[in-house]
C-alpha positions in Angstrom: 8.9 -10.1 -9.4 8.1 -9.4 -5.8 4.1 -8.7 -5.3 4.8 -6.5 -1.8 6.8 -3.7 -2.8 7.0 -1.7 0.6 4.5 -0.5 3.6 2.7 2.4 3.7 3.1 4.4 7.1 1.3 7.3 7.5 -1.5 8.7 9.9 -4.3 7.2 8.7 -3.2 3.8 8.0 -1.5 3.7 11.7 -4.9 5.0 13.1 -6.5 2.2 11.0 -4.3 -0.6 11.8 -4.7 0.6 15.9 -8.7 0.5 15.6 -9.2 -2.2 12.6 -6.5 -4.2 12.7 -6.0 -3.0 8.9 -2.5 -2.4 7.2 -1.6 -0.7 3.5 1.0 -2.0 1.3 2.4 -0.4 -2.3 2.0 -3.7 -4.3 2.2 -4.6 -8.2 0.2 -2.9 -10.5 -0.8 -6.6 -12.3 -1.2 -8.4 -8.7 -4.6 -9.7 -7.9 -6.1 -9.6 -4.1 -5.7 -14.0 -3.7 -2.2 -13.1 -4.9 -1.3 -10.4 -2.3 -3.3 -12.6 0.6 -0.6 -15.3 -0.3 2.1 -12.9 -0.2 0.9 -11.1 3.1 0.5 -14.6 4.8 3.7 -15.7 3.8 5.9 -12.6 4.7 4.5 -12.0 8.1 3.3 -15.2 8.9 -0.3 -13.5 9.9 -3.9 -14.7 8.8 -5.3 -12.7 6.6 -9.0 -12.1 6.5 -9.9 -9.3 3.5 -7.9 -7.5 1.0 -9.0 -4.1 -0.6 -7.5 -2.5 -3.7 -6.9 0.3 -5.2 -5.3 1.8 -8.2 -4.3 5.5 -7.7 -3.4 7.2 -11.6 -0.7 9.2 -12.3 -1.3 13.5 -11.5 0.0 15.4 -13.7 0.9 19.0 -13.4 2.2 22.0 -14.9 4.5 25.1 -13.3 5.1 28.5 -15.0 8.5 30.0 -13.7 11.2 32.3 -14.9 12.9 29.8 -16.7 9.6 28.5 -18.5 7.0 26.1 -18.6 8.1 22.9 -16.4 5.8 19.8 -16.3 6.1 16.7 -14.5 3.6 14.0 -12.8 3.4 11.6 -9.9 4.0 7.9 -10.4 0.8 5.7 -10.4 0.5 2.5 -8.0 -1.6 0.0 -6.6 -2.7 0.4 -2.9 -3.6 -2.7 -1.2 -5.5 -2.6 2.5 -5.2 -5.7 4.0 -7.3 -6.7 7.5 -5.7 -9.7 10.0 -7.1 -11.7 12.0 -8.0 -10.6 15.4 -5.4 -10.6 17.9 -2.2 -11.0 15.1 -0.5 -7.9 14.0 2.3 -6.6 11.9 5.0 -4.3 13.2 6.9 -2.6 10.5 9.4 -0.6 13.0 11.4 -4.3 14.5 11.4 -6.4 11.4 
């Protein structure tokens, strides 16, 4: 099972990865942070210098149409920020 299961590129993360040098990744939901280091290091061939985590839970909502009640929800996932070593980078848009 693959621990890096794609980039996230939005706004924020670009803005962070411009002034911090920080980068998010969608990663597995039983993948500790020495496990995504190693996995980070290996796919990009960048040092690594701190890895954040987070687990985001699945929303769940309701919608009342014509047709009845509808209900759905979000997937949950793991978000993992990593921060390089000054001076290396990661460029998602030439891989």
């Amino acid at each position: 099972m693959s621990i890096l299961i794609k980039p996230i590129i939005t706004e924020k993360v670009t803005k962070d990865g411009e002034l911090f040098n920080r980068f998010a990744f969608v990663v597995a939901k039983n993948a500790n942070k020495v496990e995504i280091k190693k996995a980070v290091e290996s796919a990009y061939d960048v040092t690594v210098l701190q890895v954040n985590t987070m687990i985001y839970r699945a929303d769940r909502s309701v919608k009342y149409t014509k047709s009845g009640m509808i209900s759905g929800k979000t997937n949950a996932y793991k978000k993992a920020i990593v921060q390089l070593k000054e001076g290396e980078t990661i460029d998602f848009y030439n891989i």
